[in-house]
LUMSE-229620 format. One record per residue (C-alpha): residue in three letters; x, y, z. Coordinates in steps of 0.5 Angstrom, whole numbers, plus 500, padded with zeros to 3 digits. Example, Ala and Ser with C-alpha at 12.3 -4.5 7.8 and 13.67 -1.06 7.14 Angstrom:
2
<pt rest="Ala" x="525" y="491" z="516"/>
<pt rest="Ser" x="527" y="498" z="514"/>
//
This chain:
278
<pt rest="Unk" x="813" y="282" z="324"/>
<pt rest="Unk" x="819" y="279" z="319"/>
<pt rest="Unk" x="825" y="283" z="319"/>
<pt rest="Unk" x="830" y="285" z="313"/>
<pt rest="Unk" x="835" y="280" z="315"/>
<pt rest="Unk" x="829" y="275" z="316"/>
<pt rest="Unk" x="827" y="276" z="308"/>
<pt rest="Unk" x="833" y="277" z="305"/>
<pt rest="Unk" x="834" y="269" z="307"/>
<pt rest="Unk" x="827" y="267" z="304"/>
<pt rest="Unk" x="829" y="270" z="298"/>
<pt rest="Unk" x="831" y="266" z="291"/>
<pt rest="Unk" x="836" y="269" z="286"/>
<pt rest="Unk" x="837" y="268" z="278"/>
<pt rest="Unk" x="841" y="271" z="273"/>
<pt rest="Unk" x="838" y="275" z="268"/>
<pt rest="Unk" x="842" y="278" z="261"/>
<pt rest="Unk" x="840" y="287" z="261"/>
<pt rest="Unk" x="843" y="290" z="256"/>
<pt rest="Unk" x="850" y="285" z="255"/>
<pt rest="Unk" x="851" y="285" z="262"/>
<pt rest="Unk" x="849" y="279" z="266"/>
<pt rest="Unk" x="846" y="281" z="273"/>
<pt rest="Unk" x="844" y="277" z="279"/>
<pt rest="Unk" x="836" y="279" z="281"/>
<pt rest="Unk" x="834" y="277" z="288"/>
<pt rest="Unk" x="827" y="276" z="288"/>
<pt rest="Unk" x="822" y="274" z="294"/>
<pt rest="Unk" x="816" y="268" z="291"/>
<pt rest="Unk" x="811" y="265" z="295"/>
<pt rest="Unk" x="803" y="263" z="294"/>
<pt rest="Unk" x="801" y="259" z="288"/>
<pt rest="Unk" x="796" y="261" z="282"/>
<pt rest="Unk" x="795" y="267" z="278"/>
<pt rest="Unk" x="803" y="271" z="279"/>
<pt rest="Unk" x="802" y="278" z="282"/>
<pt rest="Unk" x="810" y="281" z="281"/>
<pt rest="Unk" x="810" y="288" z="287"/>
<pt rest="Unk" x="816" y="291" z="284"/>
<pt rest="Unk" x="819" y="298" z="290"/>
<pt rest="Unk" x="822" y="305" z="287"/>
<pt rest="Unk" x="827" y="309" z="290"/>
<pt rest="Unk" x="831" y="308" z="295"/>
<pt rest="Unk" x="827" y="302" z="298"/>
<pt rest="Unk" x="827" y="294" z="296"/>
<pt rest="Unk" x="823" y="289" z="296"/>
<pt rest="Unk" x="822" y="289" z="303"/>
<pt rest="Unk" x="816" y="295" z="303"/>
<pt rest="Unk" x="812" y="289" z="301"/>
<pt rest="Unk" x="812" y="285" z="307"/>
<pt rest="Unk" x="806" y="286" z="310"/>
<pt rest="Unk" x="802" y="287" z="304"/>
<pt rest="Unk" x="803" y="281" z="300"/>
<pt rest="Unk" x="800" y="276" z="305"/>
<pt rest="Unk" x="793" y="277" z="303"/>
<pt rest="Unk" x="795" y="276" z="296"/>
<pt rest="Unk" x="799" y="270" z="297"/>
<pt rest="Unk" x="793" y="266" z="301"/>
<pt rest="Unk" x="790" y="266" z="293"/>
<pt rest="Unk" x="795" y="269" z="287"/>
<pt rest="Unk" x="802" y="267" z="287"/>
<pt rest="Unk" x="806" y="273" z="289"/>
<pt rest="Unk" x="813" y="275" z="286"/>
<pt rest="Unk" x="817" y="282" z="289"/>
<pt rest="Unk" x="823" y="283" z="287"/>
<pt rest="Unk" x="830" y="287" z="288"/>
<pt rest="Unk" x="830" y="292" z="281"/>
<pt rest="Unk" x="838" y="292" z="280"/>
<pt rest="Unk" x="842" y="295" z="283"/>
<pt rest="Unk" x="837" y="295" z="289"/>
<pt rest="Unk" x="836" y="291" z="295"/>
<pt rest="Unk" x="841" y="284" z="294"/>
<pt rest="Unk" x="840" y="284" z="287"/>
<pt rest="Unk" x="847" y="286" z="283"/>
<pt rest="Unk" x="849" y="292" z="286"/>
<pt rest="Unk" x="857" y="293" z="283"/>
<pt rest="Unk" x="858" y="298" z="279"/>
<pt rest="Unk" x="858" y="298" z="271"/>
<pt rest="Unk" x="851" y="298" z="268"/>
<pt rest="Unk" x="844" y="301" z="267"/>
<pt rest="Unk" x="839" y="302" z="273"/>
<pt rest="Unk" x="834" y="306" z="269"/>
<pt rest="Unk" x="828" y="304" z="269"/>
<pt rest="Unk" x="828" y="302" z="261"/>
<pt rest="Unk" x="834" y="297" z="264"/>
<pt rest="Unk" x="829" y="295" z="269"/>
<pt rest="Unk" x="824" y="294" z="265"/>
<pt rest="Unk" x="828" y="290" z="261"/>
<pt rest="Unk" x="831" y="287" z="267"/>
<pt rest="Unk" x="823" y="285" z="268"/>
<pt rest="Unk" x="822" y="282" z="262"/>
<pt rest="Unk" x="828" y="277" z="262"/>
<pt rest="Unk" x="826" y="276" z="271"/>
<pt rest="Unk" x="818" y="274" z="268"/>
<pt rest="Unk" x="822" y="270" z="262"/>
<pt rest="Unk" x="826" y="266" z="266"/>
<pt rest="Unk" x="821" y="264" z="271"/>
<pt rest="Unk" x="816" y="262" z="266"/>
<pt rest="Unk" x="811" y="267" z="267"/>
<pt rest="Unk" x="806" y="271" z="262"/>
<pt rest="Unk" x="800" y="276" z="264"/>
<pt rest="Unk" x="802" y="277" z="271"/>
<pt rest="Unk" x="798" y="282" z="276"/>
<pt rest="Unk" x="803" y="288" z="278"/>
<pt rest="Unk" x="803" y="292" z="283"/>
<pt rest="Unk" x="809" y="298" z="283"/>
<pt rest="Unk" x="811" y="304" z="287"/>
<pt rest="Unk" x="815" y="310" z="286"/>
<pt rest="Unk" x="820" y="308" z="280"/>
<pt rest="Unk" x="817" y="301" z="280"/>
<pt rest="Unk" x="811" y="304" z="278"/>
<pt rest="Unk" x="814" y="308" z="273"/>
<pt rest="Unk" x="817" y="300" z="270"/>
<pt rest="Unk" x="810" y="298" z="270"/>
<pt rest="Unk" x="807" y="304" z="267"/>
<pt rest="Unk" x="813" y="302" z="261"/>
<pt rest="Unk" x="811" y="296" z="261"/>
<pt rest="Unk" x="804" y="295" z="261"/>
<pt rest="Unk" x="804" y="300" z="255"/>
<pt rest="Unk" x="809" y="297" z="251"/>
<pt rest="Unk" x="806" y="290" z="253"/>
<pt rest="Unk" x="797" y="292" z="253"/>
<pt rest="Unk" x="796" y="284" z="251"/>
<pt rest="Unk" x="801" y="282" z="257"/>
<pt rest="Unk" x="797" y="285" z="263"/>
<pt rest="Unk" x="790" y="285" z="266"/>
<pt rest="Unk" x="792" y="289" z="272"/>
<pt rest="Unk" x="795" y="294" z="273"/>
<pt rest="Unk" x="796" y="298" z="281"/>
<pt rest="Unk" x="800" y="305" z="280"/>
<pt rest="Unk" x="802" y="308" z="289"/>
<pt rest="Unk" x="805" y="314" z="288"/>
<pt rest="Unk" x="808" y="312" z="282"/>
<pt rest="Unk" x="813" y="316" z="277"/>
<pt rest="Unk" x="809" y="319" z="271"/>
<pt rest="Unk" x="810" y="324" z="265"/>
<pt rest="Unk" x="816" y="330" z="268"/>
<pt rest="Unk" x="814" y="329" z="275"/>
<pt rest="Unk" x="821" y="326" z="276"/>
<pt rest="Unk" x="827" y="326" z="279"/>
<pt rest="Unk" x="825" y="329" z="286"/>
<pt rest="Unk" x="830" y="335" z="287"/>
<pt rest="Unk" x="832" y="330" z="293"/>
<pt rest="Unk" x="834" y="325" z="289"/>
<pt rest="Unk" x="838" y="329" z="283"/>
<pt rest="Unk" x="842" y="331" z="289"/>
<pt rest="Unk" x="843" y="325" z="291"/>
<pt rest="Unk" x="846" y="322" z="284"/>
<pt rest="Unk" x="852" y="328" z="283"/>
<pt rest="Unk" x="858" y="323" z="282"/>
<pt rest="Unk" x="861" y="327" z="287"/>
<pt rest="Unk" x="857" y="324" z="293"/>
<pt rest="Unk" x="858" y="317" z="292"/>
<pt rest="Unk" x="867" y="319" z="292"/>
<pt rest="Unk" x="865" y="325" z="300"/>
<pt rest="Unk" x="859" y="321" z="302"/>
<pt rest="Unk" x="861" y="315" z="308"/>
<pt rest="Unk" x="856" y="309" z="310"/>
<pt rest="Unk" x="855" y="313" z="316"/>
<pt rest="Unk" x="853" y="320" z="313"/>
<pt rest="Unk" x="849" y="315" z="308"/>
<pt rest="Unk" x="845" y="311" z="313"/>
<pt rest="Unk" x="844" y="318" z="318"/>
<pt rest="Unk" x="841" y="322" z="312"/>
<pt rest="Unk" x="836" y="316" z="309"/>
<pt rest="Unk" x="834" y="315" z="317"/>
<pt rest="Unk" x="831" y="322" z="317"/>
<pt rest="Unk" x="829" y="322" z="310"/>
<pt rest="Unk" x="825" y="316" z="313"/>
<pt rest="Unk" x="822" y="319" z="319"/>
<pt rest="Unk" x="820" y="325" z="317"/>
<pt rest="Unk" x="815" y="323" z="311"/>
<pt rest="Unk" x="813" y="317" z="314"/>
<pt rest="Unk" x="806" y="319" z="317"/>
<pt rest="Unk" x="805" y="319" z="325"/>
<pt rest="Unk" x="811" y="320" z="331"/>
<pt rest="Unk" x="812" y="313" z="332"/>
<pt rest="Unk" x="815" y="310" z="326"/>
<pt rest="Unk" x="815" y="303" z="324"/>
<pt rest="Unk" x="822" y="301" z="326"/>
<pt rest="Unk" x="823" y="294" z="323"/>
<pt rest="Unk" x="821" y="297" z="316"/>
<pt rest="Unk" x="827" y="304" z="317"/>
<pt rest="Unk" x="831" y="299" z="319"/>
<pt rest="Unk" x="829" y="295" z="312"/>
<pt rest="Unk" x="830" y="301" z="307"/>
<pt rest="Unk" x="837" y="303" z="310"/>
<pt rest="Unk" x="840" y="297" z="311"/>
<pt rest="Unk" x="842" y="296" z="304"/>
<pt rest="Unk" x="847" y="302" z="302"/>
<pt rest="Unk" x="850" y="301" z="309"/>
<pt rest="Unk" x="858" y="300" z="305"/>
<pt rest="Unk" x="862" y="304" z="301"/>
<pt rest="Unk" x="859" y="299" z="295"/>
<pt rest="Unk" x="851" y="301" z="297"/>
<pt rest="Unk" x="853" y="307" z="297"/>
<pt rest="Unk" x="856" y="308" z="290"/>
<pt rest="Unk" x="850" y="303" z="288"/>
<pt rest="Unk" x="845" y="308" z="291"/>
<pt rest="Unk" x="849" y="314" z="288"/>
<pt rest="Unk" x="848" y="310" z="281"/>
<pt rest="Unk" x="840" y="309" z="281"/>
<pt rest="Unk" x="839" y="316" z="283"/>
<pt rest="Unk" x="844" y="318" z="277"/>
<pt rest="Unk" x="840" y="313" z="272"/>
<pt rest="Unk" x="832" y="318" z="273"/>
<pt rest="Unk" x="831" y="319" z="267"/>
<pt rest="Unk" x="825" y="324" z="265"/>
<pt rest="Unk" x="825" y="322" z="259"/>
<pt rest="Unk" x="823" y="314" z="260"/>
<pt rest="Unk" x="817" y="316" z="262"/>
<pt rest="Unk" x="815" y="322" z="258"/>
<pt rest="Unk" x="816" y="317" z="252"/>
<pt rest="Unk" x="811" y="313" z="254"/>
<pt rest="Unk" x="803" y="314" z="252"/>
<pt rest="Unk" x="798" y="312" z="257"/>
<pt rest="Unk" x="793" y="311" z="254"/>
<pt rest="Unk" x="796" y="305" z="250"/>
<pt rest="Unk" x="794" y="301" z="257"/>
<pt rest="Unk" x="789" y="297" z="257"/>
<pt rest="Unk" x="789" y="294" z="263"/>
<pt rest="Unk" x="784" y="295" z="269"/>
<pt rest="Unk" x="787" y="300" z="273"/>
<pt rest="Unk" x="788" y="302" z="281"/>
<pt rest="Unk" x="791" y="309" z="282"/>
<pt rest="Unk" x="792" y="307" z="290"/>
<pt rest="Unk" x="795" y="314" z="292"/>
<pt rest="Unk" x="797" y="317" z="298"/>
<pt rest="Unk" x="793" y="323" z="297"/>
<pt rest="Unk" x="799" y="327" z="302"/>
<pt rest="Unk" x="804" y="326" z="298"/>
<pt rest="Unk" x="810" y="331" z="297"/>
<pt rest="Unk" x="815" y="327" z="292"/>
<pt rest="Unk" x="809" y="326" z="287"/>
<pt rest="Unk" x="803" y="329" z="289"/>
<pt rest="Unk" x="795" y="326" z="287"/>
<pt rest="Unk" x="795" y="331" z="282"/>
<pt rest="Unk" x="799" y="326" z="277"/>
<pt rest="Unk" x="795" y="320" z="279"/>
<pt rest="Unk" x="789" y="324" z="277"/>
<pt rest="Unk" x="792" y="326" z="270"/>
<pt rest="Unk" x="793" y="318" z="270"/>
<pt rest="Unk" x="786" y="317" z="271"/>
<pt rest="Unk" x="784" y="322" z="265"/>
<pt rest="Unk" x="789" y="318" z="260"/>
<pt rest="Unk" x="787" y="311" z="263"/>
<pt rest="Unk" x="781" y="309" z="260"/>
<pt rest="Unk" x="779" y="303" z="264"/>
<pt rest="Unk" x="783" y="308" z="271"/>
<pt rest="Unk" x="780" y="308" z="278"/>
<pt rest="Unk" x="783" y="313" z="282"/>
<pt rest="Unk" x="783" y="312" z="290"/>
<pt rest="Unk" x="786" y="318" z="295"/>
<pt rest="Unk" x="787" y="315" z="302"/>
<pt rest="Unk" x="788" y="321" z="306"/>
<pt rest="Unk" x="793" y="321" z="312"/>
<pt rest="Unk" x="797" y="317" z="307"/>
<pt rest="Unk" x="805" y="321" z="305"/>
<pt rest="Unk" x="809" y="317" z="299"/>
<pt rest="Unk" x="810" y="311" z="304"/>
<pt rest="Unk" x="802" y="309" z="302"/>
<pt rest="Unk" x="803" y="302" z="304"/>
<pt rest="Unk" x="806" y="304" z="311"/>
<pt rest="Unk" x="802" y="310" z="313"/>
<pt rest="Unk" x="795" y="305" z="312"/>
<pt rest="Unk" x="797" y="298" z="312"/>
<pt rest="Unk" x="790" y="297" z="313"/>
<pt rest="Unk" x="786" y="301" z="308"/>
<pt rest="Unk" x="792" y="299" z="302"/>
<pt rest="Unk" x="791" y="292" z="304"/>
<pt rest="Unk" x="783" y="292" z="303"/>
<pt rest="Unk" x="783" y="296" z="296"/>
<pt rest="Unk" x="788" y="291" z="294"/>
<pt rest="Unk" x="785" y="284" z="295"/>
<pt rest="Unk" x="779" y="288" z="292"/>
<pt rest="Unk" x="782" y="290" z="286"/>
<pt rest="Unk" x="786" y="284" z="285"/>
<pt rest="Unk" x="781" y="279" z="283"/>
//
């Protein structure tokens, strides 16, 4: 099994231009063929991805990236972290690695980043997988609109940072042995003063806005809608209401599956996907 420190190592960089700034963008790249981009939400990076993209990448070529201010992407303080700014920050990444019509794959806020995305762009996209995605108003969690209070990023240490996301980790993944490398993988990041400010920043940047301005029906890509059906932070109700506004949406419930869809049922999530991803 790959650890953090193991695919931070394997990941190129390049700098993309989003709203003025210049930003550094960490990216994982492998396979050849068709692009599939995975993109994560919050408070999570690339690495979520580890243990799907191998199948994919036997076939497809596969690009995960950090969004900003995510992973070891640009984390300083000084810009936008919204998922508008990462949308953009998308476009500029596909640009710069000269990639059209790519396959994305998004969670969380990433999938809120491709919901954009495939609306604004419906030529640009064939398909599209949404897990436990944001969508309409069914965003920020409470959890997360505690966490960007400006005040928590001036009274909240490293250490109290790391204790609260590894118990946020342990109680929602599914099962009472929890996959160590991956908690160890998602916390990693925000373990200094300068992640921590970063997470306090993304958390700030939720926008509900971002995402109730956005028509799904527009999107004309075929569809997976691959849920955790047991989640607690967006519950399969709003997957289900993606599926009625999507005219070419299919809708697959994996129980026993919480948020962390692609953690509680590795195998079930990996076989929709290959099947899906032609």
């Amino acid at each position: 099994m790959t650890r953090y420190d193991e695919w931070t190592a394997a990941q190129e960089s390049t700098t993309v231009t989003v709203d003025g700034h210049d930003l550094d963008v960490a990216y994982y790249d492998d396979g050849s063929g068709d692009p599939v981009v995975f993109l994560h939400g919050i408070p999570t990076n690339s690495y979520l991805w580890r243990d799907v993209i191998d199948p994919i990448a036997d076939r497809r070529r596969v690009i995960v990236p950090d969004m900003v201010g995510y992973g070891a992407s640009a984390m300083h303080d000084g810009f936008d972290r919204s998922i508008r700014a990462q949308e953009r920050m998308l476009d500029a990444l596909l640009t710069a690695l000269d990639i059209q019509s790519p396959s994305l794959v998004g969670h969380d806020l990433g999938g809120g980043v491709f919901l954009r995305y495939a609306a604004h762009n419906p030529d640009a996209v064939d398909e599209l997988v949404l897990s436990n995605a944001v969508a309409y108003d069914s965003w920020p969690i409470q959890l997360v609109t505690d966490l960007g209070l400006p005040e928590t990023a001036r009274t909240t240490s490293p250490e109290e940072m790391q204790t609260m996301l590894d118990d946020l980790f342990r109680d929602t993944l599914v099962g009472d042995d929890p996959d160590e490398a991956l908690v160890e993988g998602m916390t990693a990041p925000w373990n200094s003063a300068e992640g921590v400010t970063s997470l306090v920043r993304n958390a700030a940047s939720t926008n509900t806005n971002h995402t109730t301005e956005i028509d799904p029906t527009a999107i004309t890509a075929d569809t997976l809608l691959l849920w955790g059906a047991d989640d607690e932070f967006q519950p399969i109700q709003w997957a289900e209401r993606l599926s009625d506004d999507i005219e070419r949406a299919e809708l697959v419930g994996l129980d026993g599956a919480s948020h962390w869809v692609m953690a509680d049922r590795p195998d079930a999530y990996r076989t929709h996907l290959s099947d899906f991803l032609r």
